[in-house]
ZAMAR-239135 format. One record per residue (C-alpha): residue in one letter; x, y, z. Coordinates in steps of 0.05 Angstrom, whole numbers, padded with zeros to 5 digits, always signed. Each point is the difference from the previous one (the first is absolute). Example, Ala and Ser with C-alpha at 12.3 -4.5 7.8 and 13.67 -1.06 7.14 Angstrom:
BEGIN
A+00246-00090+00156
S+00027+00069-00013
This chain:
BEGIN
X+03774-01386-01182
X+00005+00053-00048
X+00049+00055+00014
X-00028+00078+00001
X+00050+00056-00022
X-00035+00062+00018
X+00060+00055-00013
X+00049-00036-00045
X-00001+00045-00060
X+00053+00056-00019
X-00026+00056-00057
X+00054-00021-00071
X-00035+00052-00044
X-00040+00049+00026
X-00054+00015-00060
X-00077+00005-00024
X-00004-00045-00055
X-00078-00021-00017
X+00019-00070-00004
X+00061-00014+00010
X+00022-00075-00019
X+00045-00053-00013
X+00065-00002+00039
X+00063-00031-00031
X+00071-00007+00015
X+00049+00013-00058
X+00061-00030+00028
X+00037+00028-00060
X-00008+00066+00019
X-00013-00018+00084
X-00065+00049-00010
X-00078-00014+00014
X-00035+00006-00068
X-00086+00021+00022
X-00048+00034-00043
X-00057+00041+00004
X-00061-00027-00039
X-00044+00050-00009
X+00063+00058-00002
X+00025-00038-00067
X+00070+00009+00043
X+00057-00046+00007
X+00041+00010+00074
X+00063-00017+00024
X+00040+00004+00063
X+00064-00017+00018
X-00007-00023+00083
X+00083+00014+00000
X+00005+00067-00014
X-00075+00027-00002
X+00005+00013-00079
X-00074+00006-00037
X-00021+00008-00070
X-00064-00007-00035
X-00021-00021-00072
X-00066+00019-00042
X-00026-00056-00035
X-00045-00001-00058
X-00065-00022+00043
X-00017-00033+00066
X+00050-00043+00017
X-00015-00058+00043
X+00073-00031+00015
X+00065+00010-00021
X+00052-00055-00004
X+00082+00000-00013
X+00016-00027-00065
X+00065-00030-00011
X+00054+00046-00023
X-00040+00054+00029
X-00065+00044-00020
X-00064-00025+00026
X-00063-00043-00019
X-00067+00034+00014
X-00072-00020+00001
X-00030+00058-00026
X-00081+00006-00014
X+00003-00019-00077
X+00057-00064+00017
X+00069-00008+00008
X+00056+00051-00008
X+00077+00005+00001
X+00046+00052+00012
X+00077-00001-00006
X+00052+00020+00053
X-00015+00075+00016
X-00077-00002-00015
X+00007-00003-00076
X-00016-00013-00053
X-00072-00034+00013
X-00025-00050-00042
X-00054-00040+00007
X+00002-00083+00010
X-00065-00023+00002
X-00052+00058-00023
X-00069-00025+00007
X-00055+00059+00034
X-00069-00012+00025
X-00043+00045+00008
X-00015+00012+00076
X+00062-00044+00020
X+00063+00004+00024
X+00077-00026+00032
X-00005-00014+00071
X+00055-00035+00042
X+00051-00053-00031
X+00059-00038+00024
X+00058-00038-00038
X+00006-00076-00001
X+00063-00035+00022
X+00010-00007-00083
X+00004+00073-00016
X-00076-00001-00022
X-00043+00057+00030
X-00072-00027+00021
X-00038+00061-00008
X-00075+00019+00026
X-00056+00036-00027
X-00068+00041+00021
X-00052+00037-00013
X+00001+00072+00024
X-00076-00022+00025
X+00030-00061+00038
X-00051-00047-00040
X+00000-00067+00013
X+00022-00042-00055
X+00037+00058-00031
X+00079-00014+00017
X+00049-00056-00018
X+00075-00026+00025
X+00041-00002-00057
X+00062-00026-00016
X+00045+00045-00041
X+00064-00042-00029
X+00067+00038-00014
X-00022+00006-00080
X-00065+00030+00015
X-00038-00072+00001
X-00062+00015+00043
X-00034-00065+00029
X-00061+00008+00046
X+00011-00033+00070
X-00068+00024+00030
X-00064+00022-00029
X-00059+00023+00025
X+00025+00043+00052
X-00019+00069+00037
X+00061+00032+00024
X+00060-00035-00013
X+00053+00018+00063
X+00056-00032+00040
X+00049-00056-00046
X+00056-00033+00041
X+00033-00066-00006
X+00032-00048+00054
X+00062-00008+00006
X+00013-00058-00038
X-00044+00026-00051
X-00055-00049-00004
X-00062+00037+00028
X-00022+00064-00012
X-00038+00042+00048
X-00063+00038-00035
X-00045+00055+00022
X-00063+00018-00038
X-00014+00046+00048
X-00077+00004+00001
X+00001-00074+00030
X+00022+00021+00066
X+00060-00059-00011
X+00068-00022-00014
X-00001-00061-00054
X+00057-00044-00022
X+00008-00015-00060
X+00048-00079-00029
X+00023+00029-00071
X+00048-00032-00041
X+00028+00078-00031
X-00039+00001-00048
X-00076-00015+00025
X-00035-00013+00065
X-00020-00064+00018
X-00024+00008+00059
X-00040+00049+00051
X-00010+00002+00074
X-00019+00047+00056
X+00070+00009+00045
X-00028+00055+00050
X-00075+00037+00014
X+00004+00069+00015
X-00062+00023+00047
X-00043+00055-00022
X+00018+00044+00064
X+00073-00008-00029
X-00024+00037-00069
X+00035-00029-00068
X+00059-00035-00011
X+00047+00042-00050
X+00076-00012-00020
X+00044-00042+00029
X+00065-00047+00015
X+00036-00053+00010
X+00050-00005+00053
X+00063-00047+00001
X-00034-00049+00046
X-00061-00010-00039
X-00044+00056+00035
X-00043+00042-00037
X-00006+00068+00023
X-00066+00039-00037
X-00025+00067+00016
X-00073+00011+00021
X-00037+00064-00040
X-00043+00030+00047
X+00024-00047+00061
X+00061+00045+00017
X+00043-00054+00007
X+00049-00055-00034
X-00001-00067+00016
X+00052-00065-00001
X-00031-00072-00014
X+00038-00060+00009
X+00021-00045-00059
X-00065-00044+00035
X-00046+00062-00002
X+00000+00013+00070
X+00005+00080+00020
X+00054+00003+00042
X+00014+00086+00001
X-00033+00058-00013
X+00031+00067-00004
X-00050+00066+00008
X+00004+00054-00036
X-00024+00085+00008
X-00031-00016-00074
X-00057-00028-00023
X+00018-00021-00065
X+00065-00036-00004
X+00003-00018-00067
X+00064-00053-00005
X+00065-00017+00035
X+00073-00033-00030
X+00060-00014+00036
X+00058+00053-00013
X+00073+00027+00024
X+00055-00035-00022
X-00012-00058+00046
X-00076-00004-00019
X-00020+00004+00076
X-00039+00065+00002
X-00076+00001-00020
X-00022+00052-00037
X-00077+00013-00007
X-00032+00049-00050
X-00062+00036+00013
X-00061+00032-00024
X-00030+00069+00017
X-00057-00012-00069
X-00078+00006+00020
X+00014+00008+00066
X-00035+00076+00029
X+00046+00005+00061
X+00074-00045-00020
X+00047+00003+00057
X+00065+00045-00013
X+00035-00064-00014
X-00049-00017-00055
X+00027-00011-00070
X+00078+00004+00038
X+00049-00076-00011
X+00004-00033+00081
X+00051-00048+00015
X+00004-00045+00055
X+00090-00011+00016
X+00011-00065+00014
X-00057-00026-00012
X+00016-00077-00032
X+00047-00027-00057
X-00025+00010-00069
X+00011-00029-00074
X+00053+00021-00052
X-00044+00028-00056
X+00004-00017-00069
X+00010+00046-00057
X-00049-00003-00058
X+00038-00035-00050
X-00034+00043-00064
């Protein structure tokens, strides 16, 4: 039986980003690192004391990632920045722009290496990849031939990776061996009524929690696919969800308020649901 939480959610940031994105825990500074795509804007809030600040970047930033020692990694539109502890200086790691094209969500591997996405601003099928971008700026691509490249988590023990390319309406596994995939699998359908799967992660029991653009909603598999809970939301368009607080048990869920004529108040604001589960220790990129 699958378990229905209608009015679970608490408002962490109150805001109207266009797209906002990403979730991430820094545990080194105990603050949620999100970003605005489309707003070229870097956010951060600390859940402790209620402390925000916000970073231009140099284009449309898809993720942002803590890099070890501080600063962040980014997946910008034209490839892979850094910036050191404070937002600068910025430099760029892996600079390759195409026209029409551009960074959309990444995650970090349990080695330090950040598997980063790509699309086209026209969604075109065929027109992303899932890279993976070593320490020294090695780029290696995982996944071609792909439309909008979207939610990267790993199990806990590392071995599978859970993949959204969101225009499939699924959830794939993928057996890789760190440095290619091997192999790929559908893990969990999500029906049309439910709209697309986005962003998403992986809990401390195996669970993968993904949020549903334009289904309102984020939803836990089990590690054996099944759907188990699903938490509803005043938004349309969640847009991803990571575990955060300093005992990585409250959900936090960005959201959307882009393309939509009428977004709800909420719209564009971080949720988070307290209590929620258990998540992962993140990893650092290691570059």
């Amino acid at each position: 039986m699958t378990h229905v939480t209608r009015r679970a959610y608490d408002v962490a940031v109150r805001a109207e980003a266009a797209l906002g994105e990403g979730p991430t825990w820094d545990a080194a500074t105990n603050c949620l690192i999100w970003v605005d795509i489309l707003g070229s804007r870097v956010h951060t809030y600390d859940p402790g004391d209620g402390r925000r600040t916000v970073m231009a970047t140099e284009q449309h930033v898809g993720a942002a990632k803590p890099r070890v020692g501080g600063g962040l990694v980014v997946n910008l539109r034209d490839g892979i920045g850094l910036y050191g502890p404070g937002g600068a200086p910025f430099t760029w790691l892996v600079h390759d722009p195409v026209p029409g094209r551009r960074g959309n969500d990444a995650a970090v591997a349990p080695d330090g290496a950040l598997w980063a996405g790509t699309m086209r601003y026209d969604e075109a099928p065929g027109g992303g990849s899932l890279t993976r971008i070593g320490p020294d700026g090695t780029a290696t691509e995982l996944l071609g031939d792909v439309a909008v490249s979207n939610g990267t988590g790993w199990s806990p023990d590392g071995r599978l990776v859970y993949y959204v390319d969101s225009p499939t309406r699924r959830i794939d596994v993928l057996v890789h061996d760190g440095q290619q995939v091997l192999n790929r699998r559908p893990f969990a359908h999500i029906e049309e009524s439910a709209g697309f799967p986005d962003g998403l992660t992986v809990d401390a029991d195996g669970c993968v929690w993904v949020a549903l653009w334009d289904g309102a909603q984020v939803r836990r598999y089990t590690p054996d696919g099944r759907l188990d809970r699903t938490v509803r939301l005043p938004v349309r368009r969640p847009t991803a969800c990571a575990f955060g607080g300093p005992a990585l048990r409250d959900l936090y869920i960005t959201t959307a308020r882009t393309g939509l004529d009428r977004p709800h108040p909420l719209s564009g604001s971080v949720l988070v649901v307290p209590d929620a589960g258990h998540g992962l220790p993140g990893v650092p990129f290691a570059g």
